[in-house]
N, C-alpha and C positions, 0 to 999 in steps of 0.2 A: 254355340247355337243349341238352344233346347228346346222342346215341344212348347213352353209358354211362349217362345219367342216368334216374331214375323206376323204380318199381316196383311197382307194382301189381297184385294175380291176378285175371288174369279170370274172369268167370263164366259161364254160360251153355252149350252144347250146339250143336255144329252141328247147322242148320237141313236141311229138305232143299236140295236144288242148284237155282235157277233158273234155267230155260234162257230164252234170248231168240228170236225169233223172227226167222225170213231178213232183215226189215228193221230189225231193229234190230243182230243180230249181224255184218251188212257193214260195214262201217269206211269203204266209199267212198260210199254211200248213207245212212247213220245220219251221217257227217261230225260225231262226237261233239257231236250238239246239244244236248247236255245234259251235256256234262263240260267240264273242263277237258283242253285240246290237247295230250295227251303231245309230246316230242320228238321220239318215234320215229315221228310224222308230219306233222308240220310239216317237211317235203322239199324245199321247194319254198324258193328265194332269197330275198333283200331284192328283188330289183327285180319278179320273178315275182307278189308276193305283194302290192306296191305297185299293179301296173298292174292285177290283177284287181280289189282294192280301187276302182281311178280309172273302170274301165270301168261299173261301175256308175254313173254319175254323166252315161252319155251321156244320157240323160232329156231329153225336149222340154218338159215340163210350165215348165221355166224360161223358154221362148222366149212362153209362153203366160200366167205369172204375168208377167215383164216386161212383155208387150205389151198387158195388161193395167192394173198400175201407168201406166203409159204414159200411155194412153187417158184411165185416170181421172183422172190425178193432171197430168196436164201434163210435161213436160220436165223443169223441172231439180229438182221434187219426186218426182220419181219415179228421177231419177240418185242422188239424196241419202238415197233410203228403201232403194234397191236396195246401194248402198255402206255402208250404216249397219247394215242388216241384216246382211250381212255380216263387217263385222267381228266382231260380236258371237257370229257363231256360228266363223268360225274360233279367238277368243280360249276360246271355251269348251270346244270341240273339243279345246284341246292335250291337257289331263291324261287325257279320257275314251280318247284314243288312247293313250296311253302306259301308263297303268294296263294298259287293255285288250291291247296287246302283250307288256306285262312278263310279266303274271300268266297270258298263254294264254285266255282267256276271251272270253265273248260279253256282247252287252249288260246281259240278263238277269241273267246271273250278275255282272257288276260293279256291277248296281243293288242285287242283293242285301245286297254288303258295301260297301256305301255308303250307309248308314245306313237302309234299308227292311227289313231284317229277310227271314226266309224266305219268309212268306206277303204279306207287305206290297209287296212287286215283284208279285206278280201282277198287280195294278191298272196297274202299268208295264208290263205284258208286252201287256194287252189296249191300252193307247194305241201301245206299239209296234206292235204287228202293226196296228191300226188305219192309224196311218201306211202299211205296207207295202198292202195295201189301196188307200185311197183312190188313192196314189200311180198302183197297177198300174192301178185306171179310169184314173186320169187320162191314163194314156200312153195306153192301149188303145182309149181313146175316140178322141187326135188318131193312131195307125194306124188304127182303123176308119176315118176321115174321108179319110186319103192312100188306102187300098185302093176307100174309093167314089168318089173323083174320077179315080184312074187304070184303075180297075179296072170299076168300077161295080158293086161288090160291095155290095147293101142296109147299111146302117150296124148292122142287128141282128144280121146272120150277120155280118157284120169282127167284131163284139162277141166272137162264138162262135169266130173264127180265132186272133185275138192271145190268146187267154185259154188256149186246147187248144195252141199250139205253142211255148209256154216248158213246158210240164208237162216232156217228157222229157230236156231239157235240167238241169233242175232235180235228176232225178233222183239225179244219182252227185257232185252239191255241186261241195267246191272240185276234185276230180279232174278234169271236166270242164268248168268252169267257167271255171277258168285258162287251160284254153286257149282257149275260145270270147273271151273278154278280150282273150288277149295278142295272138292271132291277126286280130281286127276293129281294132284300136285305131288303127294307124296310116290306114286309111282312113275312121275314122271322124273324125278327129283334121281332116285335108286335107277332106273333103266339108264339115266345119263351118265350117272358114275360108275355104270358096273364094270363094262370094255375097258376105262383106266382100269381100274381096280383089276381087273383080271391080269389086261396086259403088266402090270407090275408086280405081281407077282408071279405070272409064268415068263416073262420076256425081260426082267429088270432093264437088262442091257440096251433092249428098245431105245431108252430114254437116252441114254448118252452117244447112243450112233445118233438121233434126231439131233443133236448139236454141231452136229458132222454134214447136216442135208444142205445142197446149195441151191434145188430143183433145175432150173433155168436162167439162175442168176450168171453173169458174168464173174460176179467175186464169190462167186460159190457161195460157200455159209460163213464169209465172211461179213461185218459191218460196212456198210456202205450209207452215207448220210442220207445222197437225194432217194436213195430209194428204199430209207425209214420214212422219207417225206410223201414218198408215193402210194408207199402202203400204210400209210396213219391216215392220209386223204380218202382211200376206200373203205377203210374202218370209220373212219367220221362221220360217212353219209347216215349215221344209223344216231347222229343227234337229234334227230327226230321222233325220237323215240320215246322222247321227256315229255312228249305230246299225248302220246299214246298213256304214258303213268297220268299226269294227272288228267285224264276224262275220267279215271277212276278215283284217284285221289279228293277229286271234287267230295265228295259222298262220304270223306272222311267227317266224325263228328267233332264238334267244336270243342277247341283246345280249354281246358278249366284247368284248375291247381289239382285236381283229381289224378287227372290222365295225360297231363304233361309229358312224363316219362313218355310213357307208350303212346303217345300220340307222335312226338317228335321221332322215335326210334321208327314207327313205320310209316312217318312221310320219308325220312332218311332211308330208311330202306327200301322203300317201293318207286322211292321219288329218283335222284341220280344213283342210288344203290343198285337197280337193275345194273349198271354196267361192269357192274364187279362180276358177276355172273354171267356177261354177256361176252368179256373178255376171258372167262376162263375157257366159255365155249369156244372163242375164237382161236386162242390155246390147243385147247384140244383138237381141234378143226386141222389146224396145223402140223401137232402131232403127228395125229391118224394119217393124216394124207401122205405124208412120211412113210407110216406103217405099210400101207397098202403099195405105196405105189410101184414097188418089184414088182407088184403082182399082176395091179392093173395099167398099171403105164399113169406117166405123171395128170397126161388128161383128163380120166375118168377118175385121177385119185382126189380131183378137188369135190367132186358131186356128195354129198351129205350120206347116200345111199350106198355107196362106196365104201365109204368110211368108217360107219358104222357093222355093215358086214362083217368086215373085215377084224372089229372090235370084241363082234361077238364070238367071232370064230375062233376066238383067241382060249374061249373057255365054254364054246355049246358048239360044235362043230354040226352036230345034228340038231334041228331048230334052228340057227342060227339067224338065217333068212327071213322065217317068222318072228321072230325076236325084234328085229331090226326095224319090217315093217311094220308092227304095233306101234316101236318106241315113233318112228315117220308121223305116221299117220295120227296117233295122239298131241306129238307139237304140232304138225298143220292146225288142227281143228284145234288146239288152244289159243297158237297165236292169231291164225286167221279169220276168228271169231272178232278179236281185238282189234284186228287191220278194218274187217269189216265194223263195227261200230263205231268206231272210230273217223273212218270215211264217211258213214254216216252224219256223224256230228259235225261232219268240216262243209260237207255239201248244201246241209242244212242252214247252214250260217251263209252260204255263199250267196245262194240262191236266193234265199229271204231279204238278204239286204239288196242284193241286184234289181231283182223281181217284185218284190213285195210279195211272195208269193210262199206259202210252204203246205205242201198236203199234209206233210210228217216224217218222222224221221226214217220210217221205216221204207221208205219209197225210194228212197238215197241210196238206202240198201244194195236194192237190184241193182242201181245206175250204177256204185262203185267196186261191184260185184262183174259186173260187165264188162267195163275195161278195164279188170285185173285180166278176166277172160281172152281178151282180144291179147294184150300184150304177151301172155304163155302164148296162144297159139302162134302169135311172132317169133317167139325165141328170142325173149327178155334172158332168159338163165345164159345163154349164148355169148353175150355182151356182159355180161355182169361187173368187171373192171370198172369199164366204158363208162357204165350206168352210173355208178353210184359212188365214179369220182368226181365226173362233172356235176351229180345232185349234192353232193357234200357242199361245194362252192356258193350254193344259193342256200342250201337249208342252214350254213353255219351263220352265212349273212344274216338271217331272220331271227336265228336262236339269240348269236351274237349282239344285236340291235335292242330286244328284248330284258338281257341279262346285264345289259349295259343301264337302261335306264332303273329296273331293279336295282342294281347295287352300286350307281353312281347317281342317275337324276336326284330319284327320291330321298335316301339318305343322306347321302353328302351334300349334292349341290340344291337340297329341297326345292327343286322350280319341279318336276313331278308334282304330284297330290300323292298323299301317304298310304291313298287306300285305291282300289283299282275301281274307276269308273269303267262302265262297259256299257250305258244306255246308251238308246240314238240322243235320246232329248238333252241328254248331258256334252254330247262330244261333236269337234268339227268332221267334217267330212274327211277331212286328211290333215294329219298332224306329220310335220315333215323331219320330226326329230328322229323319229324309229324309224316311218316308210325311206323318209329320205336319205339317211344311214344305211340303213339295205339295199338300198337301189347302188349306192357309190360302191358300198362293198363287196357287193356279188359282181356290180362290171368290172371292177379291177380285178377282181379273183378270177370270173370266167376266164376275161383275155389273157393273163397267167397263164390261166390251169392251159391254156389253148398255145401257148409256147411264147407268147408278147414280151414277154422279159428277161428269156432266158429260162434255162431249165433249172435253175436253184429256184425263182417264182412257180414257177410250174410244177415243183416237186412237191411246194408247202402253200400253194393257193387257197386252200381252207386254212389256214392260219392266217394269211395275209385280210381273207377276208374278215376272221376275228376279229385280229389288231386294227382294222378299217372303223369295223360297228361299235369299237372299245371306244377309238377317239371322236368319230365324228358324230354319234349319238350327244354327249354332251357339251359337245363345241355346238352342234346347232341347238340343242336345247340354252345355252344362253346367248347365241345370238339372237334370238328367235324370245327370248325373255320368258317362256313356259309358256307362250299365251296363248298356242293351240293346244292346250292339252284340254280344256275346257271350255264348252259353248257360251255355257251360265253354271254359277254355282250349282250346286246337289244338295241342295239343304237337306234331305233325306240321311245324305253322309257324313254331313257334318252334325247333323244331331245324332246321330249313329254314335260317331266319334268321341265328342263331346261326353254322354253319357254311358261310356263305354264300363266306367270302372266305380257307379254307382249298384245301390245294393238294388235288387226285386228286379222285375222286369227290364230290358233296356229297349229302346227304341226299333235296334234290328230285328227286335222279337214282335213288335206293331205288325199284324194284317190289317190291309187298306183295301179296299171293296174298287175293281176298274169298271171305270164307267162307259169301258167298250163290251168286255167279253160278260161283265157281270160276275165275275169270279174276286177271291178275295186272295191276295198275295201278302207275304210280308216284306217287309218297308225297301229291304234291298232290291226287292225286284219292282219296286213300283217307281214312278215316276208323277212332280204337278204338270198337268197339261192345262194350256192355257184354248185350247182349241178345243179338247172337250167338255171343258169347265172342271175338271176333277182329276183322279189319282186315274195315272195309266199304267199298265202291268206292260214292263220291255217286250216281252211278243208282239203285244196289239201296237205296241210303238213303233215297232220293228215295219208289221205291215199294212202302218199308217201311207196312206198315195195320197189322200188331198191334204194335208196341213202343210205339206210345203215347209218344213219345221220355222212352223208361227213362233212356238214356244224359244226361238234362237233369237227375233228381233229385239233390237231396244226396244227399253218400254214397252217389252212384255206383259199383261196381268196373270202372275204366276199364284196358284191358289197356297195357301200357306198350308203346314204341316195341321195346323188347329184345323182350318177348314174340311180339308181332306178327311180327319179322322172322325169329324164333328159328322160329314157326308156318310162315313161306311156305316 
């Protein structure tokens, strides 16, 4: 299909003009959370775009799952669940980064065209922002704990500081964000590794007692299966996390023969590559807690704040303390900046499609700001196990369902579409290949994880959900013959597609002028509407209430590609 082709007359009457309001019409603030990443902002390099992605990823919550696994699991089951886990999630990580690069786009919108249909991602939007959430207690709980030991700040007011001082950071996205990122990273990089480092060279021996640690395990620091299973299942809750790379990853610039190399090396690095570093941290986590816990008893030896003390004191006996709470306080407010934008962008989608409704992204902010709040003052940190073995069971489901139709609908069994539709105008309301997949996979895995089949299910419930979303995503993608994956064709995509590997200009570089907001988009985020007679930008589509999606009936008059641009 190419721009001379199709003909069709539209119909329809311009609407009146909708205007957007200061937060949503600033482009550094609104940080297109709900579109797809034009060109003409995505500014920022391969390497710029990588480290902001990684900085997110400084999160202590890993030093606290490891040292945890640790504890409960013994030594070298708990090396085995922490390495197992990971794999898993860097293998699954590839495609979601790569799509999610290619196409410009955020989580949300690549759950969309990956087999969940328009309204059917919602239910994905609420587990992702959930993740962001939990996550932001769980930093903000072990900063409130660093600011009461050095500070002697109440642990219910830290609750109230960590939660108020990423807000305005948050506010202006990746414009701002980037640099808070690119500018922390190398000191954050060096504070992480100094406590090894030290303790390996004053304490060698450390390392080979820690192979010896069995914390509370029954087989000590021996290997035990189900309960590699049990702690690869609390490590896995944190596949959500591929969610969090590309919102950033979006912004990466578009792949040419130029920057191949370093395009590809930092989606691979920032994309499932976080977990390689997320696992050393969990490592380390484990270690320490080892270290310390003569000292402070196995309890206190899992908290982040603990561990690290204990690290530095290895080699700043004086200062130590300060030390410890810098290194705190700098990952909270890296990662939790990230939790929070990020809940922003899942909120944003949620709501819009629910409501037809969005002030902006920044409004999200507070809300997802809020019940990070309420859950610290609960004592989230407290349950932590609990938490985010039962979140693993639903987030692997959705990861799972998603990475299924990525590397089996569309390559192999082509009933997918090749490129990732994400409008309303293009998609049904529920496509039941991905939602429905998810649904079967997270209930068989809950009631698992909940004791239903015995304790060998229940040890490896997030895997069981994997293997669930592996087969039954493409079993219902052909019984189901692909035919909700699309409302009506995309001719926008298909002539995308099409002239993809022509010389000069291509199609996806076309702006097309909407004849709701009056703003002029390019071709990937626009849409023909057969309701307003012309080209619709996916926001205005998004919080279209009266068309009733006209543009989805037979015998639709859909205006043609010619029309449209003939119109901007």
């Amino acid at each position: 299909m190419t721009l001379e082709q199709a003909s069709v007359v539209a119909e329809g009457s311009p609407k009146r003009v909708r205007r957007y309001g200061g937060l949503v019409g600033n482009a550094k603030m609104e940080d297109y959370s709900l579109r797809y990443a034009p060109a003409k902002y995505r500014k920022w390099n391969e390497y710029v775009v990588a480290t902001t992605a990684l900085g997110g990823i400084a999160y202590l919550a890993d030093y606290a799952i490891g040292g945890s696994i640790a504890v409960t699991h013994g030594f070298s089951s708990a090396v085995w669940a922490i390495l197992l886990a990971a794999s898993v999630i860097f293998l699954t990580g590839i495609p979601i980064a790569y799509y999610a690069a290619r196409y410009s786009i955020d989580m949300d919108l690549l759950t969309r065209g990956a087999g969940f249909g328009y309204l059917g991602s919602t239910i994905t939007s609420l587990i992702y922002a959930s993740f962001t959430f939990i996550f932001f207690s769980l930093e903000g709980s072990i900063m409130a704990q660093a600011l009461q030991m050095s500070l002697g700040i109440p642990v219910a007011v830290g609750y109230l500081i960590v939660s108020l001082i990423v807000i305005p950071l948050v506010m202006y996205g990746m414009t701002a964000l980037s640099k808070l990122q690119v500018w922390t990273q190398p000191l954050w990089l060096v504070m992480m590794a100094a406590p090894l480092v030290a303790i390996a060279v004053t304490s060698p021996h450390a390392f080979s007692g820690w192979t010896h640690f069995g914390g509370t395990a029954k087989n000590g620091s021996h290997f035990d299966f189900i309960a590699m299973g049990l702690g690869a299942g609390v490590a896995l809750s944190l596949i959500a996390q591929i969610g969090e790379q590309v919102d950033y990853l979006r912004f990466m610039p578009a792949k040419t023969d130029a920057n191949a190399k370093r395009w590809w090396l930092s989606v691979i690095a920032a994309g499932p590559g976080w977990v390689v570093l997320g696992a050393v941290k969990q490592l380390s986590g484990a270690f320490l807690a080892f270290y310390v816990a003569s000292q402070v008893g196995l309890t206190k030896a899992v908290e982040p704040i603990e561990q690290l003390l204990g690290g530095f004191k290895s080699f700043m006996p004086v200062g130590a303390l300060a030390a410890a709470t810098v290194f705190v306080v700098l990952s909270q407010i890296k990662i939790n900046v990230t939790n929070a934008y990020s809940g922003s962008l899942s909120w944003s989608n949620f709501y819009s499609r629910v409501l037809h409704w969005h002030p902006g992204r920044v409004v999200w902010i507070f809300f997802n700001v809020a019940i990070a709040l309420g859950l610290m003052e609960g004592g989230v940190f407290g349950v932590l196990n609990f938490v985010l073995g039962f979140y693993s069971n639903v987030a692997i489901a959705w990861v799972g369902a998603v990475v299924a139709d990525l590397v089996i609908n569309k390559p192999l069994l082509k009933i997918s579409p090749p490129y990732i539709e994400f409008k309303r105008a293009h998609l049904h309301t529920v496509n039941p290949v991905g939602f429905g997949s998810m649904l079967i996979a997270s209930a068989v895995s809950v009631a698992a994880f909940f004791g239903t089949f015995g304790p060998f299910a229940q040890a490896f419930s997030p895997f069981l959900a994997l293997l669930i979303a592996f087969v039954a995503s493409p079993l219902i993608a052909l019984a189901t013959k692909g035919r909700y994956y699309l409302a009506r064709p995309d001719l926008m995509a298909e002539a995308a597609l099409a002239d993809a590997t022509t010389d000069g200009p291509t199609v996806a570089e076309v702006e097309l002028g909407c004849r709701v907001c009056a703003e002029s988009y390019e071709i990937a985020d626009m849409a023909a509407c057969p309701f307003h007679g012309g080209g619709i930008c996916s926001l205005c589509c998004t919080l279209e209430k009266e068309c009733h999606d006209r543009c989805k009936e037979p015998g639709a008059s859909i205006p043609s590609l010619v029309q449209l641009r003939s119109s901007t």
